[in-house]
Backbone bond lengths (Angstrom), bond angles and torsions (degrees), N, CA, C in turn:
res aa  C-N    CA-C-N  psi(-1)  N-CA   C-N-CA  omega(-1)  CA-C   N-CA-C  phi
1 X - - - 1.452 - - 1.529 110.92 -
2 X 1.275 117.48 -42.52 1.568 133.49 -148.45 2.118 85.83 -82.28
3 X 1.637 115.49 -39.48 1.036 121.25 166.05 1.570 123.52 -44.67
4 X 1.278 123.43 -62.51 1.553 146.63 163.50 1.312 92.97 -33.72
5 X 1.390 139.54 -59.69 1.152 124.76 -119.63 2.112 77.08 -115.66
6 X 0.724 105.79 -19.45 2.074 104.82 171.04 1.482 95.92 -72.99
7 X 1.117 116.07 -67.35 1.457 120.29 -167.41 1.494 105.20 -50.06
8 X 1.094 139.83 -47.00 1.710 134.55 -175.97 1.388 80.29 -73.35
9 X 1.464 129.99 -80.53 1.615 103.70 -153.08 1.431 110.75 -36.75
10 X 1.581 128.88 -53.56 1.517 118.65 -167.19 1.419 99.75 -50.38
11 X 1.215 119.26 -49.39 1.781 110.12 -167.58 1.461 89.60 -48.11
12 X 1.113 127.20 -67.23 1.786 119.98 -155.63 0.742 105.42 -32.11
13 X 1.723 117.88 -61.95 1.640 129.12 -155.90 1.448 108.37 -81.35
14 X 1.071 123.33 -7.59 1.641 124.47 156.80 1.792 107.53 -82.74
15 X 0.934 106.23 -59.13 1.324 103.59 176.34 1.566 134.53 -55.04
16 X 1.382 106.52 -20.69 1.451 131.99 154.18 1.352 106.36 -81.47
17 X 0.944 149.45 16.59 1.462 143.50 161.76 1.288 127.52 -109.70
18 X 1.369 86.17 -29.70 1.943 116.73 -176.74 2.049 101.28 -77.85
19 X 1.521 99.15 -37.97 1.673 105.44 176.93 1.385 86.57 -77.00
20 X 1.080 123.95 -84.07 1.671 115.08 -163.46 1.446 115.24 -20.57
21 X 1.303 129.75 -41.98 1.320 136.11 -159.20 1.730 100.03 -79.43
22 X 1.978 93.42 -51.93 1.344 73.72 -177.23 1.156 138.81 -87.73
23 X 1.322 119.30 4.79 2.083 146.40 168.84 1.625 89.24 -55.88
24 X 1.566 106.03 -49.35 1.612 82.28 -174.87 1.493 124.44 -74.86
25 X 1.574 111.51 -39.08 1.378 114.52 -179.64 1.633 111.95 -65.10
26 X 1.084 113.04 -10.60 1.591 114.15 171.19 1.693 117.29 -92.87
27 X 1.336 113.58 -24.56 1.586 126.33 141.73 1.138 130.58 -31.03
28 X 1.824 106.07 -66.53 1.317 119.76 156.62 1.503 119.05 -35.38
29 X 1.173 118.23 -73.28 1.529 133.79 179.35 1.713 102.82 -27.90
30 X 1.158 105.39 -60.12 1.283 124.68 -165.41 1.319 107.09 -64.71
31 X 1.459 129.09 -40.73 1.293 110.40 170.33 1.757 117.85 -85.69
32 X 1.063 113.83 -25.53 1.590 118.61 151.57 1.214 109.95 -24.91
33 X 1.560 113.38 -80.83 1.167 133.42 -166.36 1.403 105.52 -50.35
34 X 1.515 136.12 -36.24 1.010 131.60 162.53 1.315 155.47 -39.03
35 X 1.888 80.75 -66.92 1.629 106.15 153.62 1.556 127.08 -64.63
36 X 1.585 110.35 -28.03 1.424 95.38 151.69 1.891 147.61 -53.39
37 X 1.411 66.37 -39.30 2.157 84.43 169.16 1.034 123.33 -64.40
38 X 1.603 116.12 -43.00 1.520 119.54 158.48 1.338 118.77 -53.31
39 X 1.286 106.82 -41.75 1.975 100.76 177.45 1.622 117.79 -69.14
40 X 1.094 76.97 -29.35 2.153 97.75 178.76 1.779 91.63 -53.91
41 X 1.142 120.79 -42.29 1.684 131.16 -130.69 1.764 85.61 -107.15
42 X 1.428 99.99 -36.09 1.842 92.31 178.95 1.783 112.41 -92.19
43 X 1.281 89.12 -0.30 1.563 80.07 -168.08 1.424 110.42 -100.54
44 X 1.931 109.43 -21.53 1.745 119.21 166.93 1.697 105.61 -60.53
45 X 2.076 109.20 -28.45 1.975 98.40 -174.61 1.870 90.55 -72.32
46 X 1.460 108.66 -39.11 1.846 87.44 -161.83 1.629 97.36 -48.98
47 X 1.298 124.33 -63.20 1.321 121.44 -139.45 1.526 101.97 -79.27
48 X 1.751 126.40 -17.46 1.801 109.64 160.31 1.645 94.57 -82.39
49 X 1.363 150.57 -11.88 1.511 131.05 148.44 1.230 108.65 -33.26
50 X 1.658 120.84 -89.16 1.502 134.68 -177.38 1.504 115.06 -47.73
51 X 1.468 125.70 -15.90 1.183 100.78 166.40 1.938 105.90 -84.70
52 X 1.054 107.46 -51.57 1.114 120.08 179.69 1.960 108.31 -28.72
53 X 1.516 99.53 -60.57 1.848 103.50 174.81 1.454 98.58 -51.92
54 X 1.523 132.08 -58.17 1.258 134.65 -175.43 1.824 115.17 -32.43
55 X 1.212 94.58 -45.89 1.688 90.87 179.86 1.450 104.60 -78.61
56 X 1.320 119.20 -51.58 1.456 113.21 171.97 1.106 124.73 -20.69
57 X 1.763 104.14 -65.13 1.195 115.51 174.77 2.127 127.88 -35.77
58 X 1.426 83.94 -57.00 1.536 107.26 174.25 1.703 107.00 -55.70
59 X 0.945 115.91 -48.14 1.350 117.15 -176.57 1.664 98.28 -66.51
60 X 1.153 109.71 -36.49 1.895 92.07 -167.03 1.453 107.20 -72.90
61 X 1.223 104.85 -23.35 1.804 117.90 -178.29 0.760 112.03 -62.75
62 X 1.753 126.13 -53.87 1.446 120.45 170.53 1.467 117.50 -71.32
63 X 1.016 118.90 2.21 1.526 108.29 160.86 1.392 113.09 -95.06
64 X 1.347 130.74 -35.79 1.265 134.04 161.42 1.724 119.41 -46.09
65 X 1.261 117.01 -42.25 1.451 110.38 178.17 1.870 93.13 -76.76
66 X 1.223 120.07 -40.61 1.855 119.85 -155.61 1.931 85.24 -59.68
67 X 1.625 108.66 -49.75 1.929 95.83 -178.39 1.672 108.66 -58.95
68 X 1.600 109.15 -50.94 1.653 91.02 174.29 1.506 132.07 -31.53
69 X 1.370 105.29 -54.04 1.592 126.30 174.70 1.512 113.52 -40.19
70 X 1.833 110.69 -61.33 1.340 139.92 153.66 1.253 119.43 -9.99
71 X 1.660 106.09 -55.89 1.622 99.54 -150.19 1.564 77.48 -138.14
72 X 1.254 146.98 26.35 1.497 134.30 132.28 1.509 106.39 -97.79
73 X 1.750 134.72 13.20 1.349 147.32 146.81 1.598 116.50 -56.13
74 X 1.454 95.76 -39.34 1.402 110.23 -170.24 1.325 134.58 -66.02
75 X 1.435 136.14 123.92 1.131 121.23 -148.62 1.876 107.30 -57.92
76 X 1.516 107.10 -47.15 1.393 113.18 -158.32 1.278 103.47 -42.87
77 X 1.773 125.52 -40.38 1.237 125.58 -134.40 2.059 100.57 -99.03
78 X 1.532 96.11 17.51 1.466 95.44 -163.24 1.500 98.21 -79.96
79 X 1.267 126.73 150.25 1.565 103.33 161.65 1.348 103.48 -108.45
């Protein structure tokens, strides 16, 4: 009897070790999983940033060719 009753405790206390281990490795996960979302969350501001510069960009261009236009209009610059 006294046998039976060692053998289930070891299962417990193995089996309580095996949860312990994995509460933590699922901890882990969990803050992973976290810090991924935040990167998820910084990486959707870079790319509405870069689109955002992207039009900028476009907009300064077309003002850059509209002065070319401008000032090759100009008489001085005729050759």
């Amino acid at each position: 009897m006294w046998i039976w009753i060692a053998v289930v405790v070891v299962a417990v206390i193995v089996l309580g070790a095996a949860g312990v281990r994995l509460l933590g490795k699922l901890d882990g996960l969990r803050r992973a999983g976290a810090r991924l979302q935040k990167r998820q969350a910084d990486a959707a501001k870079l790319q509405e940033s870069a689109l955002k510069l992207q039009e900028t960009v476009l907009v300064v261009q077309q003002r850059a060719e509209l002065m070319q236009e401008h000032l090759a209009a100009l008489p001085l610059n005729r050759k």
